[in-house]
C-alpha positions in Angstrom: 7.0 55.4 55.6 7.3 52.1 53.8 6.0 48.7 55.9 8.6 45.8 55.2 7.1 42.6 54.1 7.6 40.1 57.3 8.2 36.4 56.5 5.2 34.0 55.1 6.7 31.5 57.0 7.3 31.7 60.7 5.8 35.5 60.4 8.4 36.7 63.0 11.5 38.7 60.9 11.7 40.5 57.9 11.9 38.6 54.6 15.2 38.7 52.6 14.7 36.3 50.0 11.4 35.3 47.6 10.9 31.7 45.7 11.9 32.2 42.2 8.7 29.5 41.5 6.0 30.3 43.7 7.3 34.2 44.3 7.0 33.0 48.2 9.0 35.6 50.7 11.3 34.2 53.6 13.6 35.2 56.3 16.4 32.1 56.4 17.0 28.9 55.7 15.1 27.1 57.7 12.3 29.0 56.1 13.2 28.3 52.7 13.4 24.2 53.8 10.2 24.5 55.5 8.6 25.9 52.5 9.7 23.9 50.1 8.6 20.9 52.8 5.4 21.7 53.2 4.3 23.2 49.7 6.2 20.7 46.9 8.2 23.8 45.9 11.7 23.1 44.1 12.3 26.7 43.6 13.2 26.4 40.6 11.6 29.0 37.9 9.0 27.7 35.8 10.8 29.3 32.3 7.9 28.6 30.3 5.2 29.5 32.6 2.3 32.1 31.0 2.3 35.4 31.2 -0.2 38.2 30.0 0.9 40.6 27.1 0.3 43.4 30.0 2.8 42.0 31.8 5.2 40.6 29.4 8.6 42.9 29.6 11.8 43.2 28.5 12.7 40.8 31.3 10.3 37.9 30.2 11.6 38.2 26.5 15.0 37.5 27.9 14.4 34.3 29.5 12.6 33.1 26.5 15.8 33.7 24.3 17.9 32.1 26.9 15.8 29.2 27.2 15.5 28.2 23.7 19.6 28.5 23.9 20.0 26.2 26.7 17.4 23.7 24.3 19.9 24.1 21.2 22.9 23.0 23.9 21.8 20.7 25.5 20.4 18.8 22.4 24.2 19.2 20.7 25.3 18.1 23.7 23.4 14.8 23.4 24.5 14.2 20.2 28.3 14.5 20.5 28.0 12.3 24.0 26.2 9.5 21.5 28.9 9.9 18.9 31.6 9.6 21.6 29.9 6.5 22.9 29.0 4.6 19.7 31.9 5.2 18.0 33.7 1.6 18.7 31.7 -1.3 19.8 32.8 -2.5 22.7 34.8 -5.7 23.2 32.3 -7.9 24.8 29.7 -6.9 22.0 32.3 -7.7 19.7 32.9 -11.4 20.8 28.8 -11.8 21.0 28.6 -10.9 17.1 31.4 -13.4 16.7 29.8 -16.5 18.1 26.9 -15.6 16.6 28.3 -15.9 13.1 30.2 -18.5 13.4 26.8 -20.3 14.1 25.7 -18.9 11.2 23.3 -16.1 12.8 23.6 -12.6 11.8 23.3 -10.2 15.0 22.5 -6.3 14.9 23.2 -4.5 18.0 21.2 -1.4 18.5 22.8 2.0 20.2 21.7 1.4 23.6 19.1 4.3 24.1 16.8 1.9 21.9 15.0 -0.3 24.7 15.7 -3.6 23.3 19.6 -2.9 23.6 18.8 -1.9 27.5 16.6 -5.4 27.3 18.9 -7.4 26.0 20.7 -10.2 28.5 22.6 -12.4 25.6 26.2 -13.0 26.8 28.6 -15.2 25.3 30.8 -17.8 27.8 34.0 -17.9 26.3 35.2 -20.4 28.7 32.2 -22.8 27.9 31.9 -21.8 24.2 28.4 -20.9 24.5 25.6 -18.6 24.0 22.6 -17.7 26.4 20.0 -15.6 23.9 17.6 -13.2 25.4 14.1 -14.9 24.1 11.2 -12.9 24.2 7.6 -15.2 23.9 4.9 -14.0 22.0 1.3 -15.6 22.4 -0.2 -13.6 21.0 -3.9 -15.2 20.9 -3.9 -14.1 24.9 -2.0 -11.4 24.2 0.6 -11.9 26.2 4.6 -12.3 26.1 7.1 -13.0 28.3 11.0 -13.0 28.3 13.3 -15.4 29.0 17.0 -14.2 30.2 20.3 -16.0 29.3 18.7 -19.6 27.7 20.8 -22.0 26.7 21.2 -22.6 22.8 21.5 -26.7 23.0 17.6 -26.2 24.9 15.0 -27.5 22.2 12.3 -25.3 21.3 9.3 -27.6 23.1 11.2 -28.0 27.0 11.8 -23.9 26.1 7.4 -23.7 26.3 6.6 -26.1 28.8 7.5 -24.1 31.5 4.7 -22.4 30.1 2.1 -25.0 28.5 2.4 -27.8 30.2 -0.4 -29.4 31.6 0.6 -30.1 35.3 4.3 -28.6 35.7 4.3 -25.5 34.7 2.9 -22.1 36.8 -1.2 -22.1 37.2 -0.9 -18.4 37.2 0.4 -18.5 33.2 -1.6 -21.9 32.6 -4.9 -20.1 33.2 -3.6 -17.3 31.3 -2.7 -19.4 28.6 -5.5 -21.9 28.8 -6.0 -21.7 24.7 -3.1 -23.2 24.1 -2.9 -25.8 26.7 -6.3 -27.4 25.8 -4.4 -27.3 22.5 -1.5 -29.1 23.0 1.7 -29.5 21.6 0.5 -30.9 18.5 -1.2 -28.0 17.5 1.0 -25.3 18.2 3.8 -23.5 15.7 6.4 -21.3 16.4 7.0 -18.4 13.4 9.7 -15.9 13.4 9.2 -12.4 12.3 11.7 -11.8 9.3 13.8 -8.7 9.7 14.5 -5.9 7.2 11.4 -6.3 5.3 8.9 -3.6 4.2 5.9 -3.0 6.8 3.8 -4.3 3.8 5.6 -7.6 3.0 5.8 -9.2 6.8 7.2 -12.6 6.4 7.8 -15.2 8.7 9.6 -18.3 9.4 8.5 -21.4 10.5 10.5 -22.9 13.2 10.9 -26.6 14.3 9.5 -27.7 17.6 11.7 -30.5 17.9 15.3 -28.4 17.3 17.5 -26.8 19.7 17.3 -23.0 19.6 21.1 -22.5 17.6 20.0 -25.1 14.8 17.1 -22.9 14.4 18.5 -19.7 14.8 21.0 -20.8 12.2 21.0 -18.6 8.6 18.4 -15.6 10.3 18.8 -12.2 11.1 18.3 -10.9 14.5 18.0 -7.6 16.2 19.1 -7.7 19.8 17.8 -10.6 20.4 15.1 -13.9 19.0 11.1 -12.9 19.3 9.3 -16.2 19.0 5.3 -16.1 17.8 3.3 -19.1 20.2 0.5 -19.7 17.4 -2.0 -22.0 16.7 -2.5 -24.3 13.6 -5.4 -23.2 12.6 -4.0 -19.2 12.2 -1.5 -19.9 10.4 -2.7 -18.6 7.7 -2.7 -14.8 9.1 1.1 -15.1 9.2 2.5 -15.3 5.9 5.5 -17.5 5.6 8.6 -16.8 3.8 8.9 -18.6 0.4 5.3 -19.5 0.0 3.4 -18.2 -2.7 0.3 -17.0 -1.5 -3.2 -18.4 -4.0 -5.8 -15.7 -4.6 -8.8 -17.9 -5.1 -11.5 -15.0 -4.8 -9.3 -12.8 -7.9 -9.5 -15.8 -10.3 -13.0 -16.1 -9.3 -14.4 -13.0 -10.4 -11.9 -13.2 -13.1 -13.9 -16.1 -14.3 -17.1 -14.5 -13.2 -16.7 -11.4 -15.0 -15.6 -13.4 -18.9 -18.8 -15.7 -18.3 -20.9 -12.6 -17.8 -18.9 -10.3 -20.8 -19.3 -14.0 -22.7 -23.1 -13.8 -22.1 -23.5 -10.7 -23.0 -22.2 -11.1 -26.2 -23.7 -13.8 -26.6 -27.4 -12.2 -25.7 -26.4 -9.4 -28.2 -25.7 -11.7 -31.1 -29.3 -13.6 -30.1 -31.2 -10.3 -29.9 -30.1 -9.5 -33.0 -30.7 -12.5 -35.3 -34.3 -12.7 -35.1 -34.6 -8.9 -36.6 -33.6 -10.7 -39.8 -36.6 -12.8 -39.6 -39.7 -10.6 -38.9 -41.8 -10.2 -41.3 -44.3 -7.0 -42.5 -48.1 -7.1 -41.9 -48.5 -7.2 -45.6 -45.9 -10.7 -45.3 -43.1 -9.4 -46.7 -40.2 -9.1 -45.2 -38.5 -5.7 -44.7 -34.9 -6.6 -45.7 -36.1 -7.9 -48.7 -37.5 -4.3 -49.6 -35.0 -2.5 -48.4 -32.6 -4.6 -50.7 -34.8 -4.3 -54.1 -34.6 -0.1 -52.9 -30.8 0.1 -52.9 -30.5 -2.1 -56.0 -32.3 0.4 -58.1 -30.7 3.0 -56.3 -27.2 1.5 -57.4 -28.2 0.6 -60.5 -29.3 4.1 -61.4 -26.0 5.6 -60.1 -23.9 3.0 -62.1 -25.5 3.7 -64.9 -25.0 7.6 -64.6 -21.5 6.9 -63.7 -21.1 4.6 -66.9 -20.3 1.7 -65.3 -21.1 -1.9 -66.8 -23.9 -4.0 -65.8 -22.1 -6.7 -64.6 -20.1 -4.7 -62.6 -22.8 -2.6 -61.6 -24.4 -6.1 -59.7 -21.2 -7.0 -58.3 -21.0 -3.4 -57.0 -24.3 -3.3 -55.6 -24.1 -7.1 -54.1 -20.6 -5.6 -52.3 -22.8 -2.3 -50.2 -25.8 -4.4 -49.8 -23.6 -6.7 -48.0 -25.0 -10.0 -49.9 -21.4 -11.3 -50.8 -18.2 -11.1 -48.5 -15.7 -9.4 -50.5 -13.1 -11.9 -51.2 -11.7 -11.7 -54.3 -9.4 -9.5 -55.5 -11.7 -8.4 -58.8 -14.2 -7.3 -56.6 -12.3 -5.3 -54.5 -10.5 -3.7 -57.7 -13.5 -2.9 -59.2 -14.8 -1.5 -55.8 -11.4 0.4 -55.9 -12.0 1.9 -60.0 -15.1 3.3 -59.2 -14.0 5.3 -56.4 -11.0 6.7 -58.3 -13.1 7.4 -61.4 -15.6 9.2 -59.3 -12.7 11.5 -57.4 -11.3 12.0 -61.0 -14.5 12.9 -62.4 -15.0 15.4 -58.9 -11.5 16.6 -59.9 -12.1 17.6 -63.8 -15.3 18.9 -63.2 -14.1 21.3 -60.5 -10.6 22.3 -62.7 -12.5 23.1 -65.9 -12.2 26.9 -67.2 -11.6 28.7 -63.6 -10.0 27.7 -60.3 -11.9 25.5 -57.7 -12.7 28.2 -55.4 -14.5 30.2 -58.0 -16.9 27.5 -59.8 -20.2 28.4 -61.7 -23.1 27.7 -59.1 -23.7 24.5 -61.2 -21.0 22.7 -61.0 -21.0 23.2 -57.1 -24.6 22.6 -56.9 -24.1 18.7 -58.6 -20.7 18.3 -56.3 -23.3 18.7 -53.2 -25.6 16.3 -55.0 -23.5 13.7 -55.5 -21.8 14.2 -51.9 -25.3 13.3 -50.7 -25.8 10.5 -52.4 -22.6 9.2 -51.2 -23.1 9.7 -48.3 -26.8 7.8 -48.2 -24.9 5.7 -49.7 -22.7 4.8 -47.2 -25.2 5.1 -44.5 -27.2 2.4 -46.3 -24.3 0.0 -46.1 -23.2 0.4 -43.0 -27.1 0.0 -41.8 -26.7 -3.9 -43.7 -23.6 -4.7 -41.9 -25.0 -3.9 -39.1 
């Protein structure tokens, strides 16, 4: 014989009914309000609540498809209500954007699930043809803004803050909070204008005149929603960049500067190092460039003479590698030019006589590496002077 469950509320009847949430049992009505009284209970299921791969069934998989299908509707649903909405401006918007550009001031209204459309309190008087912005005041050296609703555009800019920074009339509560800029003063203090519809890396502001009413200086900006005035202080306005001023890199040319000096030095201590080599002098007193010169002008006066090359031009040849005349003239460097051709014709002949040049007498190829070598020393000697 089964035992029915009795109410876990007034504990007197049988239950009929269990909280879809909590899985509580009750007997009536008045159970199910006194529950949901006394234990926070909306009875509603918890869809998403966890549940054990023992336990999960067919059931569970279920309400996990449905709820994922009641996510994808209700999101469409959002969608085609903010298409439906947004899809004309209405009229009173309209007439805002209107006055604003006739005064020269470009408005954007945002759709109005952005907060600053929910913010904004700019209406337009058509009876008084006039406009009463939404300003929102930025000091941002206390951290600290506050919002102004429905000002008056004929208000100048410096009556707008001293409800704020004045010394006697304005609220000791915001005085003390914004005790850095009343010790200050007026004199010291500049109102910038963040410029819209710039890249987060290229902020630019505008600088705005104390001394103006709000339209004359709202006049050729653009403005989301509504104006956002930065309180700063003279001596930072350097941290916000204004529009149109070309911004000096001091530290850049610096190092530029720094860093040609120091490649100039260098250069220069290269050039120094390397002069006095010329100068030193053997422990016998000679001097080593002087040898090494009378070396390699025998050497090239042997080779010219087995190359059959004049005498004269032998010395002019020599003087050329050894680097003791700066070749100038275009004799010399004709001459310099003959002797190489006469020696590739001479390579040429020598390696074309009687067979191919792939199958020469062990001779011939034995002088071709000879006077490859001596070439090459040749070469190595010259560049060893120019150096």
């Amino acid at each position: 014989m089964t035992t029915e469950k009795r109410c876990e509320v007034c504990n007197e009847h049988i239950a009929k009914y269990r909280c879809p949430r909590c899985t509580l049992r009750t007997c009536s009505l008045p159970c199910v309000k006194t529950h949901k009284q006394n234990n926070d209970c909306d009875g509603i299921r918890n869809k998403v609540s966890y549940v054990t791969v023992k336990n999960f069934t067919e059931s569970h998989l279920i309400s996990d498809y449905r709820f994922l299908e009641d996510v994808d509707r209700k999101i469409d649903n959002v969608a085609r209500e903010m298409r439906h909405k947004h899809r004309f401006i209405p009229r009173y918007l309209m007439n805002l954007i209107r006055a604003a550009k006739s005064r020269k001031t470009t408005l954007k209204i945002l759709p109005f699930v952005f907060t600053k459309r929910k913010e904004n309190s700019t209406i337009w008087l058509s009876r008084q043809k006039q406009l009463l912005w939404h300003v929102e005041l930025i000091f941002p050296h206390c951290d600290v803004k506050y919002s102004e609703r429905r000002v008056s555009e004929k208000i100048c800019l410096r009556t707008l803050l001293e409800k704020y920074l004045h010394p006697v009339n304005s609220d000791p509560v915001i005085r003390h909070r914004l005790k850095q800029y009343v010790l200050r003063g007026f004199d010291e203090i500049r109102i910038v204008m963040k410029v819209e519809r710039r890249m987060a890396k290229s902020t630019r502001y505008m600088l705005l005149d104390l001394d103006r009413s709000l339209e004359e200086n709202l006049a050729s900006k653009y403005i989301v929603e509504y104006p956002s005035l930065y309180v700063i202080l003279a001596d930072h306005i350097k941290d916000y960049p204004i529009l149109g001023e070309v911004k000096t890199d001091c530290s850049s040319s610096s190092s530029d500067t720094d860093s040609s000096s120091d490649s100039e030095s260098n250069t220069s201590g290269s050039m120094h190092d390397v002069a006095p080599d010329r100068g030193r002098v053997n422990s016998n007193g000679d001097s080593p460039s002087n040898d090494s010169k009378d070396l390699k002008g025998k050497h090239n006066k042997q080779e010219c003479e087995r190359k059959g090359i004049k005498q004269n031009d032998a010395d002019d040849f020599s003087d050329i590698l050894c680097g003791n005349i700066s070749v100038t003239s275009m004799e010399a460097v004709n001459k310099v030019t003959t002797v190489n051709l006469m020696d590739d014709v001479n390579l040429l002949t020598k390696g074309n006589e009687g067979q191919d040049h792939y199958d020469r007498p062990r001779e011939s190829c034995t002088e071709l590496e000879s006077t490859r070598d001596e070439k090459v020393e040749m070469d190595l000697n010259y560049d060893c002077d120019v150096k």
